[in-house]
N, C-alpha and C positions, 0 to 999 in steps of 0.2 A: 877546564877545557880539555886538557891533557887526557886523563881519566875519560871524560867526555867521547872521548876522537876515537879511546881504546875500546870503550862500547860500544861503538856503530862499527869500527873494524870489525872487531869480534863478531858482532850479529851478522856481520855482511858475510863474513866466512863462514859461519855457521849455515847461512841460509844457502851458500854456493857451495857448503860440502854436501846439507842435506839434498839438496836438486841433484848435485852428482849422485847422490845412493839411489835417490830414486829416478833417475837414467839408468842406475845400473840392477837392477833391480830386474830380475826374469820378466816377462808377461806372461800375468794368468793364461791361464790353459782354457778349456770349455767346462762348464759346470755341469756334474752329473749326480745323480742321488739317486736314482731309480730305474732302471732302465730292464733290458727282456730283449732274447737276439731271435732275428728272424730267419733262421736255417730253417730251410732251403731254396730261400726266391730264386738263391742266387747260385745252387748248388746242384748236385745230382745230375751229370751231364750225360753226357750219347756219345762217349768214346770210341773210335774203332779200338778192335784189338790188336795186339800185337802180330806183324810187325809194323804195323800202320801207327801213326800219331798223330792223325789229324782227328780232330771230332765232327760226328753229324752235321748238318745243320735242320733249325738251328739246335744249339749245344746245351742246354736243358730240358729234363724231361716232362714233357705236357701235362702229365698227371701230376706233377708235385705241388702238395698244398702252398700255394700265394696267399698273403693277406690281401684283402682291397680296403680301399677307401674306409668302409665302414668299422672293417676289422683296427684299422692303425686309431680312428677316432676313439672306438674304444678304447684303446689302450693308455689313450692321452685321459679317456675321461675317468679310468678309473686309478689315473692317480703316477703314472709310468711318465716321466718328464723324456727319456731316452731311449733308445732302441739300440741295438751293437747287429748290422748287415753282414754278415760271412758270406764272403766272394769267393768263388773257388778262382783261380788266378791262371788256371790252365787255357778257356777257353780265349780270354784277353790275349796271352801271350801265343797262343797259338795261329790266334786270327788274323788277317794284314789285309791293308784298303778299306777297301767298300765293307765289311763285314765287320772290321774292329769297329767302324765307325758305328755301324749299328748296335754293334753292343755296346759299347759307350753311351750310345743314345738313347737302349733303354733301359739303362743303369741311371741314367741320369732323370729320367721319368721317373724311376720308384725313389729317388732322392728327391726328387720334387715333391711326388704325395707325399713322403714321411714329412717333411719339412711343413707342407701345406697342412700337416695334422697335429699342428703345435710340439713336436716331439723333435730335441737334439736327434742328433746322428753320430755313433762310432763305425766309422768303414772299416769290415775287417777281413783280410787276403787270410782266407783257411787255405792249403791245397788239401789235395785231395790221395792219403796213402795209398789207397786200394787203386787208383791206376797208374799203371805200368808205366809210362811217360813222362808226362806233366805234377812230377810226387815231389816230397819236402824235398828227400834227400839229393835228386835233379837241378830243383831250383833252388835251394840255399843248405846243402847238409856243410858248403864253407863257400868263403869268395871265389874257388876255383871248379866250385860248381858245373856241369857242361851248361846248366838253362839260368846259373843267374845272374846274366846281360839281360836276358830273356824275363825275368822275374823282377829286376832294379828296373827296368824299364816300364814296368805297370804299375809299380809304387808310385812313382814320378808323372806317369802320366794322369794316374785317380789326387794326388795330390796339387797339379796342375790344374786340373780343370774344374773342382771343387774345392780347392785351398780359399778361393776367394767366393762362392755361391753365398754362404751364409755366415760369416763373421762371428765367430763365438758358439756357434749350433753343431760345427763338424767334427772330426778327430780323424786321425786315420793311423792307424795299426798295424802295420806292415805283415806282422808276422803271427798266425797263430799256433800254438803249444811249440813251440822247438822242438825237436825231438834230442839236441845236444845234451851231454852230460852240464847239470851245475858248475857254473862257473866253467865253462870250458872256452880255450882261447877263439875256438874256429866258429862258436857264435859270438863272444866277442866283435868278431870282427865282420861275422857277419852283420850284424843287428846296429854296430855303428855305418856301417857303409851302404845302408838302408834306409838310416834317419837324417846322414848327413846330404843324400841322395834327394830325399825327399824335401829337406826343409832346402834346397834351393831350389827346388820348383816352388815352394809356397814357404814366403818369410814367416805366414802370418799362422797358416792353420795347425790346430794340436796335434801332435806325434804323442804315440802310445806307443813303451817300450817293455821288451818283458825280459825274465829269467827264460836259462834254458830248461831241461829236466821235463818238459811237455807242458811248461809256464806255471806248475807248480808254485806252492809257496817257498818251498825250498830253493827251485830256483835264483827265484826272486830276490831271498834274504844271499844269494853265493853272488850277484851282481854288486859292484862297483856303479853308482850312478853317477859319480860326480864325471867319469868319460862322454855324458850326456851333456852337463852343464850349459854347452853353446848351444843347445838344440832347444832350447826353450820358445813357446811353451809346451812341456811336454807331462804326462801319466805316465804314471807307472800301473802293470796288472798280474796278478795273477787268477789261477783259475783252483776251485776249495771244491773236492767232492768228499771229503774226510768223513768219514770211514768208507772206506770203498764195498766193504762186505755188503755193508745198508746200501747205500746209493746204486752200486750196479749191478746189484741181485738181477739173475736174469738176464741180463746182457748177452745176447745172441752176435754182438760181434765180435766180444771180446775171447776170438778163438785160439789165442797162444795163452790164456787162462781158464781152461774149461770149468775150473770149480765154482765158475760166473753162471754158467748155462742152465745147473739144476738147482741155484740159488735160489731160496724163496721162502717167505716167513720169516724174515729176519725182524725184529724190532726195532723200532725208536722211541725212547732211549732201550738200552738191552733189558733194564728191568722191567720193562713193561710185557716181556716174553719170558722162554722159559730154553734152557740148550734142546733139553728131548723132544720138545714139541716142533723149533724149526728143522732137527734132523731128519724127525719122521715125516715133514713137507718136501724134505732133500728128496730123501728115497719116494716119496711119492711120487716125485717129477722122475726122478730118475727112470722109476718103471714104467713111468708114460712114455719115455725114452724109445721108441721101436729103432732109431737108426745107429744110436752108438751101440759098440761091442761091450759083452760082457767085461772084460780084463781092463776094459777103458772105463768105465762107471768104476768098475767097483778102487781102480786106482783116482779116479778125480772125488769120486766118496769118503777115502782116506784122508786125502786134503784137504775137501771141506770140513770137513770133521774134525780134524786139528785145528783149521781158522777157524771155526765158530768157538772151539770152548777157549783161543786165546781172549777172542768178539767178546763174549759174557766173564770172561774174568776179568776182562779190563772193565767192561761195567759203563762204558760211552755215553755219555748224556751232555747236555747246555757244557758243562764246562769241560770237556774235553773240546767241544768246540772253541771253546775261549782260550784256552791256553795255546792249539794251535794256530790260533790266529795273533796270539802276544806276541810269536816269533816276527811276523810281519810288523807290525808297531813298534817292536825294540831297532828292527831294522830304518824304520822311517826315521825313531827319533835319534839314533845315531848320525845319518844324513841329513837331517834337517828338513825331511822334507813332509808336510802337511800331511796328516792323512785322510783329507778330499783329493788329494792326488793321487790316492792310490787304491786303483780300481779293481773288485774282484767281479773278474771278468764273464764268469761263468758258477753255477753252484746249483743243483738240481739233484731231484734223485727218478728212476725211475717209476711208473704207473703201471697198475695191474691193468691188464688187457687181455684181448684173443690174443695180440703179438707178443706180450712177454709177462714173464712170469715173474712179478717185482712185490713190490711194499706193498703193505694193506696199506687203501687210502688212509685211514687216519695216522699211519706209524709217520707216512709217506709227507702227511700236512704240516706234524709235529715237528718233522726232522726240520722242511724246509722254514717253517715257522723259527726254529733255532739258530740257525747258519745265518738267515737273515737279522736277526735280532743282534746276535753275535758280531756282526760284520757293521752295521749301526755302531753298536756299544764300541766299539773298534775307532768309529770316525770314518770308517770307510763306504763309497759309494761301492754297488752292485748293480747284475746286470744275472737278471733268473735264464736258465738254459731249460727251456727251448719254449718258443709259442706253439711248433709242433710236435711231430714224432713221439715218443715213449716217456720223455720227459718234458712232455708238451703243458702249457698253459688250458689252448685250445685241442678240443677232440677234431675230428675229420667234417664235422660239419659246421665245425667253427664255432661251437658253444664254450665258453668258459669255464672251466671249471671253478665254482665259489668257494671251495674250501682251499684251493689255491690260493685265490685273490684273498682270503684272509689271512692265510697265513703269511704272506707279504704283505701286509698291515697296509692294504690298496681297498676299494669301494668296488661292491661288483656296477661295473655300466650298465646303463639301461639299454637296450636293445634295437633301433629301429625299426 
């Protein structure tokens, strides 16, 4: 009986320590595996200039490509479970009464379609560097910020009033790319005083947290996550454009790097080009060139010209991707933490077009084709940049492009 009595003790604390662990136990977060962000529903505003700070109304601009209805179904049909919405966070915080409310209101309409179109949802506050007022380093470059009362107070309110809409479907993001040094204390402390801000307006809905560095993977791996642990359920994200020579060839706004501008012909992987042939696409672009100065080509010529023969000696392919993305995995499984939790947030390259001078389509399909694959093999969920613009999904009249959608291993939709 003695014996007897020790056994059901025993099972009975067993079963009252296991119920403890699982009370204690985080709550899952939101499931993502697929997802594609929709810049700029929500973006691209009608700022006055300086010394004004109020914006137009209303404060986005009428011509910016929207998805509708048909557009979001697509995206559910050919295989995309999530979508990641970039908020620019200025006109929110700018606006007061009658007019927040209607932005609110029809922020919460295009949370209704996406939602009504079987597709989770990541909310996510981008601001906006290029203007003057309402910019990162305003609202959160630290907690003593001048706009971020102004900035914590729109986290909490989109947190608020969609913490509870749809149960397991939402996330919300506070902060896109930091622009703080790795591991630096003043995002620290920003980025906690932002999710602990947010998770008591909503117990329940997921927080997405990042590194600083511009949410880099490097970032990422210089973050401490267990300063998170009560904020659960939360993700973790960064954002992968590795190698930057391939991905932002072309890049017309990356104007503190000019050797982006007349980038073009570059390969994926490198062996599948050759150095002399993309240099002499360099200087082709470049003499297309009528507005920059002589002294100025021929010194951004010089720099490209030394990044591209570093480009092809290093020889970038599938597993130069893999490797940089081990560093985030060694990082996960140090912390313990899943890597479904850990979302890369953004990965695109750019499209040849009249607007820019980027990848031949198929270097352009292989690259994305890779990043994606790589990021799978990883364990990790992604989220392709962008359904519009340059590194868009969709062209301007809202066709798909199919060598895209295969190379994200998606079904092209059928069309209405």
């Amino acid at each position: 009986m003695e014996a007897g009595r020790r056994g059901v003790v025993g099972g009975a604390l067993a079963l009252a320590l296991a119920g403890r662990a699982r009370a204690a136990a985080p709550p899952e977060p939101i499931a993502l595996r697929r997802g594609i962000s929709l810049w700029p529903w929500f973006s691209l505003t009608r700022e006055f200039p300086a010394p004004r700070t109020e914006y137009d109304w209303p404060p986005f601009q009428a011509d910016r490509p929207v998805p509708n209805a048909e557009d979001l179904r697509r995206l559910a049909g050919a295989g995309f479970d999530f979508v990641r919405l970039p908020i620019d966070p200025g006109p929110f915080a700018a606006a007061t009464g009658v007019r927040r409310e209607q932005l609110f209101g029809t922020l919460t309409e295009a949370v209704d379609l996406i939602l009504a179109s079987r597709l989770s949802l990541v909310l996510n506050l981008q601001a906006n560097a290029a203007t003057h007022h309402y910019n990162p380093e305003r609202f959160y470059g630290s907690v003593a910020a001048p706009l971020f009362p102004a900035y914590r107070d729109v986290v909490v309110a989109l947190a608020r009033r969609f913490g509870a809409r749809a149960p397991g479907r939402i996330a919300l993001e506070p902060v896109n790319e930091p622009p703080q040094a790795c591991g630096a204390v003043a995002w620290n402390r920003v980025q906690a005083a932002l999710l602990t801000a947010a998770r008591a307006a909503s117990p329940g809905i997921t927080l997405v947290a990042t590194g600083a560095c511009g949410g880099l993977a490097a970032g990422l791996a210089a973050l401490d996550p267990g300063a998170f642990a009560a904020l659960a359920p939360l993700v973790f994200t960064f954002h992968f454009y590795e190698p930057y020579l391939f991905s932002h060839q072309g890049a017309p706004w990356m104007t503190d790097e000019p050797v982006y501008r007349a980038l073009n012909g570059v390969p994926w992987p490198a062996r599948a080009g050759r150095l002399d042939e993309t240099l002499a696409a360099v200087r082709a672009r470049m003499r297309a060139d009528t507005q920059t100065a002589a002294a100025d080509k021929a010194a951004a010529y010089a720099v490209t010209e030394a990044k591209l023969t570093e480009y092809f000696a290093a020889d970038p392919d599938r597993g130069y991707l893999d490797r940089n993305l081990a560093d985030i995995r060694t990082w996960a499984d140090l912390y313990g933490i899943p890597p479904r939790r850990i979302l890369m947030g953004e990965f695109g390259a750019l499209r040849s077009d009249a607007r820019y001078v980027a990848a031949k389509a198929p270097d352009r399909a292989r690259y994305i084709r890779d990043v994606r694959e790589a990021a799978e093999a990883a364990g990790f969920p992604w989220a392709f940049w962008n359904l519009f613009d340059g590194l868009g999904l969709m062209d301007d009249a809202h066709r798909i492009d199919p060598d895209i959608i295969a190379a994200l291993g998606l079904t092209m939709p059928v069309r209405r």
